[in-house]
Backbone as CSV, one residue per row, in Angstrom:
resi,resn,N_x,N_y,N_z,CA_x,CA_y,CA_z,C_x,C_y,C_z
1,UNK,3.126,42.872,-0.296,1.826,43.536,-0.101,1.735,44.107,1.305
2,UNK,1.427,45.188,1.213,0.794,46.112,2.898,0.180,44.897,3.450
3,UNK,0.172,45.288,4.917,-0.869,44.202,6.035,-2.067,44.851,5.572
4,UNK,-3.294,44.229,5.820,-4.589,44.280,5.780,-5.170,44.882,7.100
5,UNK,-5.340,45.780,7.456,-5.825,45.897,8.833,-7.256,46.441,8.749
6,UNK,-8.049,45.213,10.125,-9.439,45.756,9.626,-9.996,46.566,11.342
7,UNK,-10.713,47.467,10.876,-10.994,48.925,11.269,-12.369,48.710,12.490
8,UNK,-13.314,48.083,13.240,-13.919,47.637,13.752,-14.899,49.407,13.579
9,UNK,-16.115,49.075,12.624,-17.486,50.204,12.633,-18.420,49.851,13.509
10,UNK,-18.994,50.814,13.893,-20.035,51.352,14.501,-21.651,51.457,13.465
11,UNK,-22.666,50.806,14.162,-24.104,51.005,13.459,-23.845,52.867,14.189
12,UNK,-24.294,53.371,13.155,-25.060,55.148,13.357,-25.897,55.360,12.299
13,UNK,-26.690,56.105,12.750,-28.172,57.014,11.819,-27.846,58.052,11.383
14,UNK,-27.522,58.294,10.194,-27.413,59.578,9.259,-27.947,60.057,8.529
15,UNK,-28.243,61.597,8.443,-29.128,62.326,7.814,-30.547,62.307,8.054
16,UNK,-31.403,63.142,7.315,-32.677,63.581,7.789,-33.386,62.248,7.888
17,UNK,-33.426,61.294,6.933,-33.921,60.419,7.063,-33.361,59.027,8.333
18,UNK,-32.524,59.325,8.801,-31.623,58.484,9.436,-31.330,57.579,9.232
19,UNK,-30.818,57.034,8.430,-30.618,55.794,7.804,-29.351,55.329,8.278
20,UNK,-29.754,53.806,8.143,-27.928,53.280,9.240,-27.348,52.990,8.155
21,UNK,-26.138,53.507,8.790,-24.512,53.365,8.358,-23.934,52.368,9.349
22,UNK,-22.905,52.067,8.585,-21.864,51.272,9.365,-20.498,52.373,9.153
23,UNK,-19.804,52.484,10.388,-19.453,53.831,10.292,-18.121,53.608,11.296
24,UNK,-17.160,54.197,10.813,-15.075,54.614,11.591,-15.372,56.096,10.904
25,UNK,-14.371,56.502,12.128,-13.663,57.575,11.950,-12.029,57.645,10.858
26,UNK,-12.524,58.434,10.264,-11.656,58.764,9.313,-10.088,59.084,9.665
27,UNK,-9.920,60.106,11.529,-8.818,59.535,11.995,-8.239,58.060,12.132
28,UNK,-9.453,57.410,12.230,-8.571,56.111,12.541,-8.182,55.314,11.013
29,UNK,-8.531,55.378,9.905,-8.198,55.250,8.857,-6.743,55.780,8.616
30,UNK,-6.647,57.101,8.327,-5.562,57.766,8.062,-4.260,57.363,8.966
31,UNK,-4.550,57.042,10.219,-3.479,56.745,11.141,-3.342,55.184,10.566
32,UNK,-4.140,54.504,9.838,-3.433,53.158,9.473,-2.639,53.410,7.661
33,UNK,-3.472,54.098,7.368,-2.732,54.209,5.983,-0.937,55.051,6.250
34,UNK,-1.152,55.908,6.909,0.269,56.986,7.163,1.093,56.507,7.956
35,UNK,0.517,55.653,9.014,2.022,55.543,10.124,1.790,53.936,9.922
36,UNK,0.618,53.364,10.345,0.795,51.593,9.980,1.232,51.006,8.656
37,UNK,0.635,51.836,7.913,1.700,51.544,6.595,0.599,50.274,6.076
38,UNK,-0.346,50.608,6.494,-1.302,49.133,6.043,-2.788,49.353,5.511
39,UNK,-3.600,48.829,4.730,-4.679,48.943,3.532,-5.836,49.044,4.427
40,UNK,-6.429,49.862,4.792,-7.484,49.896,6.007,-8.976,49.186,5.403
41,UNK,-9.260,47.724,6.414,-10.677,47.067,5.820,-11.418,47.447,6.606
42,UNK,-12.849,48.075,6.563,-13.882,48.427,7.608,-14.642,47.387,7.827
43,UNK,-14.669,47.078,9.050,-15.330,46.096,9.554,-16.861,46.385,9.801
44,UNK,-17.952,45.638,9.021,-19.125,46.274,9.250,-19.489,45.262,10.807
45,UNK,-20.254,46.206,11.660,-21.107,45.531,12.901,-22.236,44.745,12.424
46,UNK,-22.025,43.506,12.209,-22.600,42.710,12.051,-23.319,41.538,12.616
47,UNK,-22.434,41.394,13.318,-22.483,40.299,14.888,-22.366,39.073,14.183
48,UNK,-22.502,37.735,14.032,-22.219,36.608,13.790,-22.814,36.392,12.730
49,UNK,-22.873,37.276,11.476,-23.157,37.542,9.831,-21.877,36.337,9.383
50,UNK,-20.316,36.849,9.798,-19.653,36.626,9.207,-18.847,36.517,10.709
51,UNK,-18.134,35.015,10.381,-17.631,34.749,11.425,-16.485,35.121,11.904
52,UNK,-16.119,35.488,12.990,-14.272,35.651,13.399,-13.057,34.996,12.725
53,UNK,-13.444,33.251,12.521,-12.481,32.983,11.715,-12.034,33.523,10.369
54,UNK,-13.252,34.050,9.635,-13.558,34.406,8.670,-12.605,36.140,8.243
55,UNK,-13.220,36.675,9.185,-12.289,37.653,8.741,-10.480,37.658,9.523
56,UNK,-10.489,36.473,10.309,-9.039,36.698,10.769,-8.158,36.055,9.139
57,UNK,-8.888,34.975,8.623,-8.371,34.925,7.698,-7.497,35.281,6.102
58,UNK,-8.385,36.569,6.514,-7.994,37.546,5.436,-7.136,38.882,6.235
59,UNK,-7.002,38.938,7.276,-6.571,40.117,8.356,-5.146,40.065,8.962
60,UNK,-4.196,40.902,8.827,-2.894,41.132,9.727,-2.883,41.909,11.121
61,UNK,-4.333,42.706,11.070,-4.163,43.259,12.031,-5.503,43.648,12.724
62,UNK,-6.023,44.443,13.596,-7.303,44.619,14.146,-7.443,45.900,14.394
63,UNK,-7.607,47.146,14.449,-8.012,47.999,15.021,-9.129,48.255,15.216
64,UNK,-9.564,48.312,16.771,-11.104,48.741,17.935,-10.926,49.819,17.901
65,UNK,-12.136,50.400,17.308,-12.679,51.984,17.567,-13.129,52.789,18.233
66,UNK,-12.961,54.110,18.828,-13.666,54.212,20.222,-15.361,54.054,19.428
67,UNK,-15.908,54.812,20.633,-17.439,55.188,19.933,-18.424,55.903,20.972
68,UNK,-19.682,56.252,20.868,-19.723,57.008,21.560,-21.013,55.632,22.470
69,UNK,-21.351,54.766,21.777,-21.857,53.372,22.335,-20.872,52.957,23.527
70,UNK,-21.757,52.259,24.021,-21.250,51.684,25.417,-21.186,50.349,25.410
71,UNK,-20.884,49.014,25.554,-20.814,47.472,25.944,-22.201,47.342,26.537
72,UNK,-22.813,46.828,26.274,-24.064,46.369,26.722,-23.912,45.199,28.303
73,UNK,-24.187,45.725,29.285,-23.749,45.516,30.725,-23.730,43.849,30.915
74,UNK,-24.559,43.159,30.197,-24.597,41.903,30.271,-23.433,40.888,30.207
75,UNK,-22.679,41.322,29.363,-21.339,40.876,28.769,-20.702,40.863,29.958
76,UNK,-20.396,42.166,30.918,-19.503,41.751,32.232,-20.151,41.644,33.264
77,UNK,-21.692,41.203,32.903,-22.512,40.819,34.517,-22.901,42.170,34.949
78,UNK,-23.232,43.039,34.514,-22.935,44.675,35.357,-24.527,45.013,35.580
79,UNK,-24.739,45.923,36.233,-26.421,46.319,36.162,-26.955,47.192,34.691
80,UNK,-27.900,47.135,34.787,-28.720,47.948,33.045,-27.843,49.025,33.134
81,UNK,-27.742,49.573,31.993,-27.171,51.022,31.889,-28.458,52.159,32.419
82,UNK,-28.258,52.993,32.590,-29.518,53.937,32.973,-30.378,54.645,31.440
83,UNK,-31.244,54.853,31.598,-32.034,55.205,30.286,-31.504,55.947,29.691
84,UNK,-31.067,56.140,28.129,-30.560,56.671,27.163,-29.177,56.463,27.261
85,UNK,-28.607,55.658,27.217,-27.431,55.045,27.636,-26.958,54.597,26.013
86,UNK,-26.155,55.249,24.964,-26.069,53.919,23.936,-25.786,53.143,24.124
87,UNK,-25.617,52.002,23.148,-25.170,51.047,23.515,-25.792,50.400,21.772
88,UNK,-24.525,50.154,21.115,-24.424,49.219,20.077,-24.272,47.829,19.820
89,UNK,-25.524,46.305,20.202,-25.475,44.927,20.301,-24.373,44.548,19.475
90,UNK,-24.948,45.419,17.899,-24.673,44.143,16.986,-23.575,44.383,16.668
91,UNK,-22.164,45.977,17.231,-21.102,45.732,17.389,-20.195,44.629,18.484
92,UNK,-21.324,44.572,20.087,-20.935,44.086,20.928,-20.317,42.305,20.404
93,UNK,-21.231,42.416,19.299,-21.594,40.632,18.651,-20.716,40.523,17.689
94,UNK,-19.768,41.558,17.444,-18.691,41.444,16.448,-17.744,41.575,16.901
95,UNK,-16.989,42.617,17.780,-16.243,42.705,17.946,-15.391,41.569,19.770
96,UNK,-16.475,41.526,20.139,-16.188,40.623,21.479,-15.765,38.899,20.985
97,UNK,-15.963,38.353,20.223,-15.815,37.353,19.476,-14.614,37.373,18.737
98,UNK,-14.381,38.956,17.846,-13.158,38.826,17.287,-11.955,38.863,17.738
99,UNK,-12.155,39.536,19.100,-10.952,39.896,20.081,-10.209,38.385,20.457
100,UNK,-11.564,37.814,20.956,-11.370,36.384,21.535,-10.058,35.499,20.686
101,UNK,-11.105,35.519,19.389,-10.169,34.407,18.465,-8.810,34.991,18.044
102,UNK,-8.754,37.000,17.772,-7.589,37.086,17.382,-6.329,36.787,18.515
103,UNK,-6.553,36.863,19.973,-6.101,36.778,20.940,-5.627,35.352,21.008
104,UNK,-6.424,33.910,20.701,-6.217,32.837,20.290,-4.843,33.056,19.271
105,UNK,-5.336,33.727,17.960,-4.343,33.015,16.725,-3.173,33.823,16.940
106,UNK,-3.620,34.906,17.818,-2.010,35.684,17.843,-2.024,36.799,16.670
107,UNK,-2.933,37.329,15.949,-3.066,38.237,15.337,-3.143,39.831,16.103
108,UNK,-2.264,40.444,15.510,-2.133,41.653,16.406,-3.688,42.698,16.934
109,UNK,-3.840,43.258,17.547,-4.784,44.133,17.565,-4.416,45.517,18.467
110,UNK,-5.128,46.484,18.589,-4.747,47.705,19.077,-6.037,47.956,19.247
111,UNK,-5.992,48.236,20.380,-7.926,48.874,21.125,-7.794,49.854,21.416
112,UNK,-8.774,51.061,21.271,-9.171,52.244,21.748,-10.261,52.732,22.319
113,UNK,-10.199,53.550,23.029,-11.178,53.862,24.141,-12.234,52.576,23.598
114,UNK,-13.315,52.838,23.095,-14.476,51.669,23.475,-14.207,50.517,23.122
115,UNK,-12.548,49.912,22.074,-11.907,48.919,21.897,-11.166,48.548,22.704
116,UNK,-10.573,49.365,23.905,-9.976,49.135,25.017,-10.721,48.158,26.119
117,UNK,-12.113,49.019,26.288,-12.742,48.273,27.071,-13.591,47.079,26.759
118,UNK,-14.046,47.016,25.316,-14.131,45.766,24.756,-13.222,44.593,24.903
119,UNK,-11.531,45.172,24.854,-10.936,44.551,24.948,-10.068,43.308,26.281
120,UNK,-11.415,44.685,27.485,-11.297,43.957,28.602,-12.210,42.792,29.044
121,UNK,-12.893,43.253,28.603,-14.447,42.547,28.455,-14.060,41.593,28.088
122,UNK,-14.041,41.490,27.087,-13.740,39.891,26.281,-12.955,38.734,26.804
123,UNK,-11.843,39.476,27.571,-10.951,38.540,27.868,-11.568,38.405,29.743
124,UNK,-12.619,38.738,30.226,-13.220,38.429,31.636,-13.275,39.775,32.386
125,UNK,-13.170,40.908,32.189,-12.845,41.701,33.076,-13.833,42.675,33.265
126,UNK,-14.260,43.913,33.470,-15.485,44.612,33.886,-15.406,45.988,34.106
127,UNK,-16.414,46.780,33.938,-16.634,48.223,33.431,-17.214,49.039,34.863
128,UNK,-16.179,50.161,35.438,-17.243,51.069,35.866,-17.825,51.980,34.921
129,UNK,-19.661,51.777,34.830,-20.593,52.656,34.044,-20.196,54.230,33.780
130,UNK,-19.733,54.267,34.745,-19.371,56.041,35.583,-18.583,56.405,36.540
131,UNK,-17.513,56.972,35.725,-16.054,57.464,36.536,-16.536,58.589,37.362
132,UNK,-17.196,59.473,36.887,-17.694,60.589,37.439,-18.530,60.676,38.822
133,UNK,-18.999,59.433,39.153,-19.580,59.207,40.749,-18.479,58.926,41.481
134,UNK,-17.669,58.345,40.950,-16.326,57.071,41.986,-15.887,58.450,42.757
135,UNK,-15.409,58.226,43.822,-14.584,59.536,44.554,-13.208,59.470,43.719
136,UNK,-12.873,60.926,43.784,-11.345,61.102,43.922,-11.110,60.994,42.178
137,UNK,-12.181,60.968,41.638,-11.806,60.682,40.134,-11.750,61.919,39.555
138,UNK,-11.274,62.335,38.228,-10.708,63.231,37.352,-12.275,62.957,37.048
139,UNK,-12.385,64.012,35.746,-13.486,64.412,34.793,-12.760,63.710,33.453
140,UNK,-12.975,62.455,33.097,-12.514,62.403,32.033,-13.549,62.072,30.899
141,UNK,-14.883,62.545,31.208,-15.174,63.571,29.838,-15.052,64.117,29.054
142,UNK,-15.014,64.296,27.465,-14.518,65.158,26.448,-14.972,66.614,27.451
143,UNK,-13.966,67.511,27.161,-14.692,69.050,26.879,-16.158,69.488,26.612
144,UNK,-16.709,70.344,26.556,-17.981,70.722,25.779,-17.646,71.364,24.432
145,UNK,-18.308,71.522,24.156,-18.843,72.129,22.636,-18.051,71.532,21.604
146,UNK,-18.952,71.998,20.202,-18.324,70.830,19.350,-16.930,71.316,18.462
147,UNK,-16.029,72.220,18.734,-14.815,72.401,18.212,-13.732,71.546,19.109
148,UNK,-13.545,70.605,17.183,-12.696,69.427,17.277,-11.369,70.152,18.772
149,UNK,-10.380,71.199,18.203,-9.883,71.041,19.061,-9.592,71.657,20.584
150,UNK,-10.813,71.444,20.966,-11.142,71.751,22.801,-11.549,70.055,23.082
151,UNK,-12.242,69.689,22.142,-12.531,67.987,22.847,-11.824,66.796,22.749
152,UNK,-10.419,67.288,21.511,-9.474,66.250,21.816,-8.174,66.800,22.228
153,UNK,-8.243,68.094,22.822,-6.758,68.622,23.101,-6.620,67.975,24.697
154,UNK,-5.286,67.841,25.226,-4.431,67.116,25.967,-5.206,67.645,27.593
155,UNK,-5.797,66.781,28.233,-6.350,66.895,29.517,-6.224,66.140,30.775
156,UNK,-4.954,65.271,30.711,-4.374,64.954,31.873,-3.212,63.916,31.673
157,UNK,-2.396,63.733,32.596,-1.495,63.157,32.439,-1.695,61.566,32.775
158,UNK,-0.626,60.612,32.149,-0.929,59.427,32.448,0.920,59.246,32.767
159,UNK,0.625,57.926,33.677,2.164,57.179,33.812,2.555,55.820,33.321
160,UNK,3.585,55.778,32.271,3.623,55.060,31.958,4.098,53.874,33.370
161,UNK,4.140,52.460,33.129,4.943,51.377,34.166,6.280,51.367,32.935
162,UNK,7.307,51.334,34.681,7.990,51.168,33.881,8.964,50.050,33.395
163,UNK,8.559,48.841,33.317,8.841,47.907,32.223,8.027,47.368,31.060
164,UNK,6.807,48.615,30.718,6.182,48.321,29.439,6.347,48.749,28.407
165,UNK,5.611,48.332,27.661,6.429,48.723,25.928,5.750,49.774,25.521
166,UNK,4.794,50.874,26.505,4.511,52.274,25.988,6.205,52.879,26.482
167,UNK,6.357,52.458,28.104,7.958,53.602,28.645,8.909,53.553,27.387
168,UNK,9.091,51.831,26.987,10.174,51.489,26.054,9.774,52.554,24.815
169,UNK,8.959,52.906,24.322,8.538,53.656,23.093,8.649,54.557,23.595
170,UNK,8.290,55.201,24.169,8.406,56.699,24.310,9.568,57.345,25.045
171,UNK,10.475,56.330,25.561,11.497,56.897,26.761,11.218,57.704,27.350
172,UNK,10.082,57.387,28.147,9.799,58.380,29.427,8.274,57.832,29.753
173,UNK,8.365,58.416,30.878,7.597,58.001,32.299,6.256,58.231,32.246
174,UNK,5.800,59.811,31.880,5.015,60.207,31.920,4.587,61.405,30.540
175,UNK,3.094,61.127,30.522,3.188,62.180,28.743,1.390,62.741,28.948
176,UNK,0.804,63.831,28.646,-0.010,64.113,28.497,-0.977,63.261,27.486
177,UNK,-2.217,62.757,27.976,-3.197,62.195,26.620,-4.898,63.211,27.008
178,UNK,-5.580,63.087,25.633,-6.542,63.775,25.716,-7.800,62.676,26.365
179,UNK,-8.671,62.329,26.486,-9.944,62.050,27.276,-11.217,62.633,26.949
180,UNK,-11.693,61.252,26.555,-12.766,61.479,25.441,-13.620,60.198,26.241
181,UNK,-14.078,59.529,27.434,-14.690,58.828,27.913,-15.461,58.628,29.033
182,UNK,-16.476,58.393,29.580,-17.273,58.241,30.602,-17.001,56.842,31.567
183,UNK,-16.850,56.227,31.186,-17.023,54.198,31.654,-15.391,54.410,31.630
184,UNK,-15.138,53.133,32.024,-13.426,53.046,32.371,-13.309,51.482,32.910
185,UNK,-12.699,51.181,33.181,-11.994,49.483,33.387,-12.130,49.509,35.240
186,UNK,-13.014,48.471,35.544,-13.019,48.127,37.035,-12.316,47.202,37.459
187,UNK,-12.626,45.818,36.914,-11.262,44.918,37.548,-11.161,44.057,36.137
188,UNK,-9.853,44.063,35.903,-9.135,44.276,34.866,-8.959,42.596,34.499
189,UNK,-9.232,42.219,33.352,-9.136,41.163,32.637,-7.918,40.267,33.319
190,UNK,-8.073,38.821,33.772,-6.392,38.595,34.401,-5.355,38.090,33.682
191,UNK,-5.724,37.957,31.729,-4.235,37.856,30.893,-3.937,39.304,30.537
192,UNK,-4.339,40.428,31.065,-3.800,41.884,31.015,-3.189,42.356,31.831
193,UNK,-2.249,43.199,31.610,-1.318,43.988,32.929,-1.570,45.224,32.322
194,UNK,-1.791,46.148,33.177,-1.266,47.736,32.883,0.041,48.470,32.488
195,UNK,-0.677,48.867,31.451,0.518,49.788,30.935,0.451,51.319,31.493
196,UNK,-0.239,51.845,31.503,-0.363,52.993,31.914,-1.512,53.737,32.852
197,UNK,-1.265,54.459,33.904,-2.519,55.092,35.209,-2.317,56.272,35.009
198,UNK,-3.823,57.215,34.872,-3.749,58.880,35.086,-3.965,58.803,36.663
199,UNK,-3.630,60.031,37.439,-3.559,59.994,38.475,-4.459,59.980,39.462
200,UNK,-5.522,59.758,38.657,-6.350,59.123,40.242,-6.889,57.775,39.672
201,UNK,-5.495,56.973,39.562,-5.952,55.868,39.482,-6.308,54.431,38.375
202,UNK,-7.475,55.456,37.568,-7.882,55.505,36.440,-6.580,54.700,35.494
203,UNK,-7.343,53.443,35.265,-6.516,52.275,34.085,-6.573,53.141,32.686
204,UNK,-5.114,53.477,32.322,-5.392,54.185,30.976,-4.810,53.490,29.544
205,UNK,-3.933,52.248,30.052,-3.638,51.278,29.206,-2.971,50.235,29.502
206,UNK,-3.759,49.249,28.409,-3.279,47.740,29.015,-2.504,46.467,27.693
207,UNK,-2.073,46.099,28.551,-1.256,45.047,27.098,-1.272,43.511,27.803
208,UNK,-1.390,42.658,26.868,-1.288,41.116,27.142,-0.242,40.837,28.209
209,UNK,0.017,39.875,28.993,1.071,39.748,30.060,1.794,39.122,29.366
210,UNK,1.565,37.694,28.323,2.321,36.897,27.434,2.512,37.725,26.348
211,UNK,3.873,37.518,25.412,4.480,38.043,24.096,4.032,37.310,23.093
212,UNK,2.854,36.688,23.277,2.310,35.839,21.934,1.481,36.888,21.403
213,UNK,2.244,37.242,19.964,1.333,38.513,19.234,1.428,39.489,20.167
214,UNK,0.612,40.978,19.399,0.566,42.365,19.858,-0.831,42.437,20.576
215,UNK,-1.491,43.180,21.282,-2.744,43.508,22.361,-2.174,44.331,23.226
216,UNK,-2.716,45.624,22.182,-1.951,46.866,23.521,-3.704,48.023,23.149
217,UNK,-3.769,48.043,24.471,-4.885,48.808,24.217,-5.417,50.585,25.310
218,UNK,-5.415,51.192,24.593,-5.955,52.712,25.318,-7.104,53.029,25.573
219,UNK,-6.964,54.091,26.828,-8.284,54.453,27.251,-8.556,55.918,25.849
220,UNK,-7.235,56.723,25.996,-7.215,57.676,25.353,-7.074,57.284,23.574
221,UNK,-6.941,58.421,22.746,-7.237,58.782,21.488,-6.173,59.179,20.456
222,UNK,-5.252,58.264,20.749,-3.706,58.851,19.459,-4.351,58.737,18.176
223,UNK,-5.236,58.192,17.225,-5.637,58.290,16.408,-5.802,60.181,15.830
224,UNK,-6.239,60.884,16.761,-6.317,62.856,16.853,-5.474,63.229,16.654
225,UNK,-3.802,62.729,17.322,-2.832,64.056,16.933,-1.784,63.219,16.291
226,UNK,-1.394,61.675,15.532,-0.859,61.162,15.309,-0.087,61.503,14.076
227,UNK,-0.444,62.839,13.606,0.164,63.494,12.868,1.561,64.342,13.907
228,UNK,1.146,64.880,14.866,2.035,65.961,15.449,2.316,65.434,16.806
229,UNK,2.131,64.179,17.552,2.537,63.362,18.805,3.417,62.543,18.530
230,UNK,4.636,62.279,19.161,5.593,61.552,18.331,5.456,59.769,19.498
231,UNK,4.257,60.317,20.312,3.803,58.781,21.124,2.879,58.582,20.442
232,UNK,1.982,59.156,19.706,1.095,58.734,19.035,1.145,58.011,17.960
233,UNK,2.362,58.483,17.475,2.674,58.039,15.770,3.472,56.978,16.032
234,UNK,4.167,56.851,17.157,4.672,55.329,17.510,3.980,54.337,18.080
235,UNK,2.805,54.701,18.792,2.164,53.551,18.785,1.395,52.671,17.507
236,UNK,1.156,53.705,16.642,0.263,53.372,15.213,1.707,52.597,14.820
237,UNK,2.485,52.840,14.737,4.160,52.575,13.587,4.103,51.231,14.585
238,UNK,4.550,51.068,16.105,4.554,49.695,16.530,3.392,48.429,16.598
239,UNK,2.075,49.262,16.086,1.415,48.249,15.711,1.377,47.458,14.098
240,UNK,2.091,48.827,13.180,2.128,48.186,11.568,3.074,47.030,11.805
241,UNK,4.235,47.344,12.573,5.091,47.030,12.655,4.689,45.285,12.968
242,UNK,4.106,45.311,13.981,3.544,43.928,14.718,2.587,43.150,12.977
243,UNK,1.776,43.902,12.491,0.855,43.245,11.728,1.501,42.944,10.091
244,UNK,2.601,43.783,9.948,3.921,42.963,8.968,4.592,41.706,9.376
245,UNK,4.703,41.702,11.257,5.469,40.570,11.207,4.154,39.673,11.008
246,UNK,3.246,39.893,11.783,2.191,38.421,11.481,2.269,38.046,9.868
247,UNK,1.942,38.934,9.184,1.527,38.824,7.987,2.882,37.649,7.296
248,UNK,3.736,37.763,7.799,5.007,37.200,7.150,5.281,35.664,7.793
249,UNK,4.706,35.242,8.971,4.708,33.661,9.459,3.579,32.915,8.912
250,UNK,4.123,31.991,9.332,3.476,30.613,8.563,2.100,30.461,9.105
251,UNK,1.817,30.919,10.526,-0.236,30.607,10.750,-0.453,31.623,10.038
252,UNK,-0.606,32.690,9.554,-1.055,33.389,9.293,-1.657,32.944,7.653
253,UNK,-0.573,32.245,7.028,-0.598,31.635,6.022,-1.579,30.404,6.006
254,UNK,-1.439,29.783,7.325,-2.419,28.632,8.003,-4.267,29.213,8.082
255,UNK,-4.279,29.944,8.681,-5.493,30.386,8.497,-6.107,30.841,7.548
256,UNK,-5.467,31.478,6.358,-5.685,31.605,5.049,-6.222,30.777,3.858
257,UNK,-5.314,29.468,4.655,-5.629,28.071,3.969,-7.143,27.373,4.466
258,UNK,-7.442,27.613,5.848,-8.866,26.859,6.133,-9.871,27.281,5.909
């Protein structure tokens, strides 16, 4: 059987009436069915409905979604966000919990932009609100206007380090990613090391320091071109890859059982 990988949604208001959805992007679906090779479960934002153990039990893998919500400042001690700020609780209450325990059982996960920084969060670490005040920083803002591709086409370069397992995947140093975010990683969780810096600085990806299980997580958006990026489609392929092997050891089987 395919790994199970579940998809971490977003509360949003749709249509005239606005009614909430629990809601992924359909890139990030397709990039688990085509390159992870695995049965995509949507995780509704629920917050402590249904517990972490609960769905690690049934789960090989994790994928964090970006979003256009923010971490609610409390979580890393930070000041209020400024008025009109999103900010989604009752994802904060799902997904910060699940990180925790999958990080515990060793179940793989893969974070993106707002799963990235969730993913720092969780494990102790902390958010600048706004890259765009810091000196010396890039604009890493989407583009304007709403054609898909001006707001996810390629807008600065990042470097990989080089003894991490983005250089090892991609054989090479350095690769263009697109930038789709406001907030960014201030001081960095301390079971994380960096995988990758755009050049001013700016943390653009991070992975566990220990090899227990997969936790590799981006600022940027391979989910967009993971059809036609051949770093993109290997990071999706080295995470199926990770959530076949879980799926095939014995905790995994263990947690299934409790």
């Amino acid at each position: 059987m395919k790994p199970l990988i579940g998809i971490s949604c977003c509360n949003k208001l749709f249509g005239t009436s606005q009614i909430p959805n629990h809601a992924a992007s359909d890139y990030c679906v397709r990039a688990v069915v085509e390159v992870a090779d695995g049965i995509p479960v949507l995780l509704p934002a629920i917050g402590n409905c249904i517990s972490a153990h609960q769905w690690l039990s049934r789960l090989d893998g994790i994928l964090l979604t970006g979003s256009r919500s923010n971490i609610a400042p409390y979580h890393y001690d930070g000041p209020a966000h400024e008025n009109g700020t999103p900010e989604d609780p009752a994802r904060d209450a799902t997904t910060l919990p699940l990180i925790r325990a999958a990080i515990s059982a060793g179940v793989p996960i893969l974070a993106i932009c707002r799963g990235f920084q969730e993913l720092n969060v969780a494990l102790g670490g902390s958010l600048h609100q706004s890259l765009a005040i810091l000196p010396g920083r890039l604009n890493h803002a989407p583009a304007q206007g709403d054609e898909s591709d001006k707001r996810f086409q390629k807008a600065h370069s990042v470097e990989f380090q080089q003894t991490g397992i983005l250089c090892n995947l991609g054989r090479c140093r350095e690769v263009l990613v697109n930038s789709l975010h406001y907030q960014g990683i201030d001081r960095l969780a301390d079971t994380l090391r960096v995988e990758a810096i755009a050049p001013d600085g700016t943390i653009e990806a991070v992975h566990r320091k220990d090899d227990r299980g997969f936790a590799l997580g981006l600022q940027w958006h391979p989910e967009f071109d993971f059809a036609t990026d051949a770093i993109s489609s290997g990071i999706f392929a080295q995470f199926g890859r990770a959530a076949r092997s879980w799926q095939q050891t014995p905790l995994s089987h263990q947690l299934a059982a409790d």
